[in-house]
Wavefront OBJ file of the C-alpha trace (Angstrom):
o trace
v 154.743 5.413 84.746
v 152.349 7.777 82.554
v 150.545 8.824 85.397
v 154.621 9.979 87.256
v 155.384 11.642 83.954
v 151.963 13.618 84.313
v 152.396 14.930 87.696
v 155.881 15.652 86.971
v 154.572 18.155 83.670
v 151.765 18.994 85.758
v 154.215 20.277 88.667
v 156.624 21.906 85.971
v 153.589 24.041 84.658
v 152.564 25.378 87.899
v 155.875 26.258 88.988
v 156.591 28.035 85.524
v 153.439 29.821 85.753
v 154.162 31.218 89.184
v 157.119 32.905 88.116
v 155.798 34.337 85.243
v 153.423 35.643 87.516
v 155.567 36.736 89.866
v 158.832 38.418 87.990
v 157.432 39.186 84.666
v 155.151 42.153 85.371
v 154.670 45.099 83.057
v 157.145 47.309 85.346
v 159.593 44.974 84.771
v 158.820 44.706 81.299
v 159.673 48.140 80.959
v 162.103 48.291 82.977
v 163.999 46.225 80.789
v 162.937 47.798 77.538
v 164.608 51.300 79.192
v 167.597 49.702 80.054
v 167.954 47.636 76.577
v 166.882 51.158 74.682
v 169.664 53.315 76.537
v 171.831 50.811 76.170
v 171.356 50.931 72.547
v 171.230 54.823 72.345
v 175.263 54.480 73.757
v 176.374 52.795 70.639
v 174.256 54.793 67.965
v 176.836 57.201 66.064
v 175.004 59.976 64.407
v 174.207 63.681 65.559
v 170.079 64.139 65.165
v 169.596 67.811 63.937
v 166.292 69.376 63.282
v 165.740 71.177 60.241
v 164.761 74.496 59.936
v 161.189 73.799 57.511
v 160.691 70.936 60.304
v 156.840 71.205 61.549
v 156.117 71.087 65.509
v 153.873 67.249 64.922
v 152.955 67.411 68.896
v 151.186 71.019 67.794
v 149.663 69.401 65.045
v 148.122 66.514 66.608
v 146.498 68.519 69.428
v 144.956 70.510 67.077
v 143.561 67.087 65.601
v 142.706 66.056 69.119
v 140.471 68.995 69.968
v 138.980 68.977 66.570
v 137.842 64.881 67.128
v 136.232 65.494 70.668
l 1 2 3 4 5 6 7 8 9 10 11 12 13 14 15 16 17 18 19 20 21 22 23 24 25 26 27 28 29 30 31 32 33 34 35 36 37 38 39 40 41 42 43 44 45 46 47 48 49 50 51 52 53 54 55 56 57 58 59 60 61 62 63 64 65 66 67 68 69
């Protein structure tokens, strides 16, 4: 009987790592996260406004970037 039960948990992890293996890849991964995220975005409420004394941060950290290499 221990030795059934053993093959039986044995089987159960192969099986359950093949599908991992198989449908949970990093495109689908994020995949998901886009569809989860803009389905989230929908029900957000609030208008995003920039203000005026607002820095440009993707200017900024290029200039950090070119001063690194």
């Amino acid at each position: 009987m221990g030795q059934q039960q053993y093959q039986k948990a044995k089987t159960l992890v192969r099986n359950g790592s093949g599908y991992v293996l198989k449908n949970l890849q990093m495109k689908y991964v994020y995949d998901y996260m886009f569809h989860i995220l803009q389905s989230y975005g929908k029900l957000m409420k609030m208008n995003v406004e920039v203000p005026e004394e607002a820095k440009c941060v993707q200017r900024q950290w290029r200039v950090r970037l070119k001063e690194v290499e």
